[in-house]
C-alpha positions as CSV (number, residue, x, y, z in Angstrom):
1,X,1.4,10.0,52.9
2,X,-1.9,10.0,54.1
3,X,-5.6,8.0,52.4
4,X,-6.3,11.6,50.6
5,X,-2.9,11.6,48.9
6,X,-2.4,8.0,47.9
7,X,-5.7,8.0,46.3
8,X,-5.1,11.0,44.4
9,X,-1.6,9.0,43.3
10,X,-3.4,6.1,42.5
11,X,-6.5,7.5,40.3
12,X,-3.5,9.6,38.8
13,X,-1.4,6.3,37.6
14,X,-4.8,4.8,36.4
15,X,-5.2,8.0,34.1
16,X,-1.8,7.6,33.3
17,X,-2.0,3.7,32.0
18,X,-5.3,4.5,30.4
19,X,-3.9,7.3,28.1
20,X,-1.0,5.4,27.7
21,X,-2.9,2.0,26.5
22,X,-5.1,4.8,24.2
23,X,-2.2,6.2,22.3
24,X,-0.5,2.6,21.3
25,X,-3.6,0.9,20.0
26,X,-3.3,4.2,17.9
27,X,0.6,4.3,17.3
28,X,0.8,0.8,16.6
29,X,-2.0,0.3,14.6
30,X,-3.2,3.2,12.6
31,X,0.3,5.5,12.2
32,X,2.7,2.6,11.6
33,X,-0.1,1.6,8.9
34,X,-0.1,5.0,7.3
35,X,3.1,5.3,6.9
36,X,3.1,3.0,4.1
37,X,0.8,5.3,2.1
38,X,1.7,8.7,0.7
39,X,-1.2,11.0,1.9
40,X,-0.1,11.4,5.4
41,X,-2.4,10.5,8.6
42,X,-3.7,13.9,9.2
43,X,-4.7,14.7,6.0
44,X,-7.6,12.2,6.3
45,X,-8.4,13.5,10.2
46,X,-8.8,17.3,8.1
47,X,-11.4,15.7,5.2
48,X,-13.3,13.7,7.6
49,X,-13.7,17.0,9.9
50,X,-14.3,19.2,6.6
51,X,-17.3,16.9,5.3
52,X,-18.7,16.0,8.4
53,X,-17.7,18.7,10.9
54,X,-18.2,17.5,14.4
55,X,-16.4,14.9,16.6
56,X,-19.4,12.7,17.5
57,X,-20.2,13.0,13.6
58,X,-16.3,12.6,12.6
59,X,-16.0,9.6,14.9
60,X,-18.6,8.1,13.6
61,X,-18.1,7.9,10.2
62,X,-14.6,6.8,10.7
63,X,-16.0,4.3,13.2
64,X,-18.4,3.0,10.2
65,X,-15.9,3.1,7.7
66,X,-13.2,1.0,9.6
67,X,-15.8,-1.7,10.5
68,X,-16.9,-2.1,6.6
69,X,-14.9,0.4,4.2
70,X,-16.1,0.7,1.2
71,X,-16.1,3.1,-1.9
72,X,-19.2,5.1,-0.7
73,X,-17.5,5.5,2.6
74,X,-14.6,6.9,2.1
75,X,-13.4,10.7,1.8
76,X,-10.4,10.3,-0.1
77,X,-10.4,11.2,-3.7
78,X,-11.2,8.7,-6.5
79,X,-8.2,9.0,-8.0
80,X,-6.3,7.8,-4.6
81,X,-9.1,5.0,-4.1
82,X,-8.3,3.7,-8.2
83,X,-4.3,4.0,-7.3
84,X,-4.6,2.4,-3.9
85,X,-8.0,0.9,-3.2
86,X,-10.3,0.9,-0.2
87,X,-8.6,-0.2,2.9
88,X,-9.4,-3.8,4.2
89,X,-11.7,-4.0,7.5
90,X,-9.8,-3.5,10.5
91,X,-9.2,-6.6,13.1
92,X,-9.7,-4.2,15.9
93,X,-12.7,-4.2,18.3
94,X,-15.2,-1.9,18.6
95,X,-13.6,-1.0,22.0
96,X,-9.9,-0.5,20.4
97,X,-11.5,1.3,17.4
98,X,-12.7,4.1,19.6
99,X,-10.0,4.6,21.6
100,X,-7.5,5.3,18.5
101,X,-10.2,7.3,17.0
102,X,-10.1,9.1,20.8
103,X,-6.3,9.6,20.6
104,X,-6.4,10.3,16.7
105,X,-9.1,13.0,17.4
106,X,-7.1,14.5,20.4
107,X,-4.3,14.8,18.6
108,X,-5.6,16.5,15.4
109,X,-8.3,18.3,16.4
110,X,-8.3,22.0,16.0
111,X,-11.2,23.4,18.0
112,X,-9.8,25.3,21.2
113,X,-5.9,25.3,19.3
114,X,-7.1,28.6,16.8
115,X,-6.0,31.6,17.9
């Protein structure tokens, strides 16, 4: 193998841990959370992107609402916030925070998917 080809393997394994360590900050924190609740994970992706459109806009506000949910700041309907409250402030970092929201808006977004 020559320089060219093992640095192409090696940025290649770095993209590979990278999305790798993106996805479980999301899987084990955000969907094994949601699967307690009865709306499921998705459903919240399509209200943030109905009120607020685009991804910088859509990360964002989840970004704002994670760090210091409250009432005003949430999407969901009042009847779900009166049966099940406001979420408690996540323990993740800032850093971990937008990498789910990365991984959660790659994986639910519809722009490009429509046909």
């Amino acid at each position: 193998m020559d320089k060219g080809e093992c640095l192409m393997v090696k940025i290649g394994l770095l993209l590979l841990l990278t999305l790798t360590l993106n996805a479980s900050v999301y899987k084990s924190n955000c969907v094994s959370c949601h699967k307690k609740l009865p709306v499921s994970i998705d459903k919240y992706f399509y209200r943030y992107l109905l009120k607020y459109s685009s991804e910088k806009d859509v990360k964002q506000a989840m970004l704002g609402y994670l760090q210091k949910p409250n009432k005003s700041k949430s999407v969901m309907a009042e009847a779900f916030i009166s049966r099940f409250g406001v979420k408690k402030e996540s323990e993740l970092s800032s850093g971990e925070l937008k990498k789910a929201l990365n991984t959660y808006w790659n994986t639910y977004k519809v722009f490009g998917k429509l046909k």
